[in-house]
C-alpha positions as CSV (number, residue, x, y, z in Angstrom):
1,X,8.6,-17.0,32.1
2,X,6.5,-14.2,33.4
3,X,4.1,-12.7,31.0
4,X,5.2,-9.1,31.2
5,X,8.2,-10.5,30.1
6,X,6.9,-12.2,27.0
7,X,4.5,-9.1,26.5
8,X,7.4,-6.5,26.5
9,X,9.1,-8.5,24.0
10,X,6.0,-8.7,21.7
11,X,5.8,-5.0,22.0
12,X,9.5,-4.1,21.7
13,X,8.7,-6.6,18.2
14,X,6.3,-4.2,17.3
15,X,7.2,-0.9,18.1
16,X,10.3,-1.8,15.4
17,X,8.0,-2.7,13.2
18,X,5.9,0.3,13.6
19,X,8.8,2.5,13.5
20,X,10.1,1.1,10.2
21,X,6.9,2.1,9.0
22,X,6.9,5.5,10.2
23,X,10.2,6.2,8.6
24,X,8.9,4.7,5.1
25,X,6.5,6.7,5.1
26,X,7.5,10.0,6.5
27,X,10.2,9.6,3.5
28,X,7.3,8.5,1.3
29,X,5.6,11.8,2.2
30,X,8.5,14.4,1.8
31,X,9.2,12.9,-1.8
32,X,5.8,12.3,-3.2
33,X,6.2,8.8,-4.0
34,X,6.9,5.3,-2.4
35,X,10.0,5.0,-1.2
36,X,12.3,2.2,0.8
37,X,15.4,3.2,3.2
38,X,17.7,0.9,4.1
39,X,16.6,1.2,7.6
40,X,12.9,-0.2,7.3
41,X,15.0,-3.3,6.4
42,X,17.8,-3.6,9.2
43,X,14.3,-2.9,11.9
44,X,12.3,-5.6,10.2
45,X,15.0,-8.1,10.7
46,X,15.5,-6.6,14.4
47,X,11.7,-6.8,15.2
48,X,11.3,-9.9,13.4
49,X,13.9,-12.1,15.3
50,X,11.8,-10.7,18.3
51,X,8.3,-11.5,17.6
52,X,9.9,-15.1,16.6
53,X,11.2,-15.1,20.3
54,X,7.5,-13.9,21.1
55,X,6.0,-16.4,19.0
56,X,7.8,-19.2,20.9
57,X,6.9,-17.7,24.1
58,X,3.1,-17.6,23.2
59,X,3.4,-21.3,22.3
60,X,1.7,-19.3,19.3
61,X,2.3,-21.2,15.9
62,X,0.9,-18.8,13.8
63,X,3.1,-15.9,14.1
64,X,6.6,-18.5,14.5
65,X,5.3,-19.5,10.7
66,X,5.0,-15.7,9.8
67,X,8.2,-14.5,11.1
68,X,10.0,-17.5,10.0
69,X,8.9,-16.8,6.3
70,X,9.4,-13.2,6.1
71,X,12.9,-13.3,8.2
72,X,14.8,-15.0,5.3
73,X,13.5,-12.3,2.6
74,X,14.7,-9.2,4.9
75,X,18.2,-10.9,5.1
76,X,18.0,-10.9,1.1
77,X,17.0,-7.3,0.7
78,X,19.6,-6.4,2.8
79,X,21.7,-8.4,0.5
80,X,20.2,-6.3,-2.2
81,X,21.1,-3.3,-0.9
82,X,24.8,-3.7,0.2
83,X,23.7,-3.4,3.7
84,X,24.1,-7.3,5.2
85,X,28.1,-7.8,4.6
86,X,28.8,-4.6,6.5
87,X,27.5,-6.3,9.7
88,X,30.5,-8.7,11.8
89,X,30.1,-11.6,10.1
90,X,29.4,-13.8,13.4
91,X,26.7,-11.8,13.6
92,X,25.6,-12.5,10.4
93,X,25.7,-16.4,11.3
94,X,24.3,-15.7,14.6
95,X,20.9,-14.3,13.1
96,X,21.1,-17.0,10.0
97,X,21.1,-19.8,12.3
98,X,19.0,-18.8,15.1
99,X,15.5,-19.9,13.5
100,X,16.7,-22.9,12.6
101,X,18.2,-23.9,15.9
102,X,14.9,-23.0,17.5
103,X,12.8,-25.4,15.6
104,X,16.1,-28.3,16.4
105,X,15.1,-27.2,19.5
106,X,11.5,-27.7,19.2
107,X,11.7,-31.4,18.3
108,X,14.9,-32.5,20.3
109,X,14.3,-30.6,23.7
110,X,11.5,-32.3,25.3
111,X,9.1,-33.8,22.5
112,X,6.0,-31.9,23.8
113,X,6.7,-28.5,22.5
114,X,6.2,-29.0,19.0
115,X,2.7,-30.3,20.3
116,X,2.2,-27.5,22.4
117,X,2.4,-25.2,19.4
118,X,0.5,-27.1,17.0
119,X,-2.3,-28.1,19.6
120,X,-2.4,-25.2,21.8
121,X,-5.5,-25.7,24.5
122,X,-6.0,-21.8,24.2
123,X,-6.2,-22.0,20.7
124,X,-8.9,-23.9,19.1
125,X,-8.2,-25.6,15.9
126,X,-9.7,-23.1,13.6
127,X,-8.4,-20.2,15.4
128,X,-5.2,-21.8,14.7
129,X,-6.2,-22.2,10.5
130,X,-7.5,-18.4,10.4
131,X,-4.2,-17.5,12.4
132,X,-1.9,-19.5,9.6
133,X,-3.9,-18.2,7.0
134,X,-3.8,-14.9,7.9
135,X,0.2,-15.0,8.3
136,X,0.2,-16.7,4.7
137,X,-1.7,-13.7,3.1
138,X,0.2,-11.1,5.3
139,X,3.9,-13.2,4.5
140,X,2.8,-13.2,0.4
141,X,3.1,-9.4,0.5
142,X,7.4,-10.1,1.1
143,X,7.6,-13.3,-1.6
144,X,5.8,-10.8,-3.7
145,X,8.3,-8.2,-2.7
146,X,10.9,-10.6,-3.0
147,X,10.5,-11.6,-6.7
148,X,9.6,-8.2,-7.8
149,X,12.8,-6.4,-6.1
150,X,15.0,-9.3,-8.0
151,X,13.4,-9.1,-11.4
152,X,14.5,-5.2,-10.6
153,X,17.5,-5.7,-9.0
154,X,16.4,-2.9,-6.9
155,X,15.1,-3.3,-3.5
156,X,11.7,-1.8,-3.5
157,X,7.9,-1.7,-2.1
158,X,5.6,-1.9,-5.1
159,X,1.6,-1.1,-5.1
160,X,0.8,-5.3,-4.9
161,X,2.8,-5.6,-1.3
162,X,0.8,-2.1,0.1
163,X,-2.7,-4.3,-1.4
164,X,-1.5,-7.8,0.1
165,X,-0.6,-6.0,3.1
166,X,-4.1,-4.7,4.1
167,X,-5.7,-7.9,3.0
168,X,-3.1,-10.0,5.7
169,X,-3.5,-7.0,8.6
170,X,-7.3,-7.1,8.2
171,X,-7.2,-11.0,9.2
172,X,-4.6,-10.6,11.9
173,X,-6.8,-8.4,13.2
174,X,-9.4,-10.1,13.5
175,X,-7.1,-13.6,14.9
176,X,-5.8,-10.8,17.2
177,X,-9.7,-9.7,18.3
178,X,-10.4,-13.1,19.2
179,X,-6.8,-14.5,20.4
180,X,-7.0,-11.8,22.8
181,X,-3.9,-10.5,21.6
182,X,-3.2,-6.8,22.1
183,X,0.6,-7.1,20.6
184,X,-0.9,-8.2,17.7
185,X,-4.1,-6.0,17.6
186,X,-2.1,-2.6,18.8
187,X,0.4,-3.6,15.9
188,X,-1.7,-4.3,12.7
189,X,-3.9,-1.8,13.8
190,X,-1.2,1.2,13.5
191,X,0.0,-0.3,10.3
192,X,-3.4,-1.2,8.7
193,X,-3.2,2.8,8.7
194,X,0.0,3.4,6.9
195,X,-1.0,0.7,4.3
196,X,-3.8,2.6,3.4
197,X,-2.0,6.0,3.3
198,X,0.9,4.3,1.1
199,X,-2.1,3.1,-1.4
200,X,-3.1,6.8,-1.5
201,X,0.3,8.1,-2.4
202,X,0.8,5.7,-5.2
203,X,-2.8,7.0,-7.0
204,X,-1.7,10.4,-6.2
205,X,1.9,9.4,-8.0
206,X,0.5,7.5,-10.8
207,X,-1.9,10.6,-11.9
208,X,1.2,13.1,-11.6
209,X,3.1,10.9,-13.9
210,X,0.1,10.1,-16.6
């Protein structure tokens, strides 16, 4: 495939993912404190299942093992919120199963591209760990998420995800610096930004209610 290709579908990823953030926090901003639409879940899902595609593309394990462990925990906020079951349900089953079918199709459908991905020639081996790594520390922000939205059986982004987020973005970054990646790079760069500004409105918030 040609690499415009791949490349528009990395950014398409990202611009989704931008725009979810936009919208959190332009809402963020008009009520004075951190708040979480419906819609920054249905675009993470969207821009996920893309940057999975992208991933694949990129023979790039790093961000398959990312997306793959944050793309389960947007299908359960959505849950959370009442939002998933309005969708056709083939649908529903068609974005469930489509991960899974991907990594069938990694082992069954020529044996070489589960190689390809774990022993990439562009990427040296510990490129690939800080790449992994990174993803770990950047995915921890939604199990965090995750566990705190179903102890509050509300949906919700709480100060610890806004933390773990610029921790995981500052170590994309720099996998992204020297992977030569500008989806990446252009992506955690714009949202290292709004992670820090989020921080910032939860101070302001916590002094306004002490």
């Amino acid at each position: 495939m040609k690499d415009w290709i791949i490349y528009s579908i990395g950014f398409l990823a990202q611009i989704l993912f931008s725009g979810r953030l936009i919208i959190q926090w332009i809402n963020s901003e008009k009520s004075k404190r951190i708040i979480t639409p419906s819609i920054f879940w249905k675009l993470s899902l969207i821009a996920s299942f893309l940057l999975f595609i992208y991933g694949y593309l990129r023979e790039d394990f790093a961000i398959m093992l990312g997306q793959t462990l944050t793309y389960f925990i947007y299908i359960r906020n959505l849950q959370i919120n009442g939002e998933w079951y309005k969708s056709p349900k083939i649908l529903r089953w068609f974005i469930i199963l489509f991960p899974v079918i991907i990594v069938i199709l990694s082992f069954n459908n020529g044996q070489n591209d589960l190689i390809n991905l774990l022993k990439n020639e562009n990427i040296p081996t510990w490129l690939l760990l800080l790449g992994i790594i990174s993803q770990i520390v950047f995915t921890f922000r939604f199990i965090y998420q995750w566990i705190y939205s179903e102890k509050t059986k509300v949906s919700q982004l709480p100060i610890g995800f806004w933390r773990l987020s610029v921790l995981g973005a500052s170590l994309i970054l720099i996998y992204a610096i020297i992977r030569e990646d500008p989806v990446l790079l252009i992506g955690h760069g714009a949202g290292l930004i709004i992670y820090i500004r989020n921080i910032i409105i939860w101070k302001k918030q916590k002094v306004n209610v002490d």
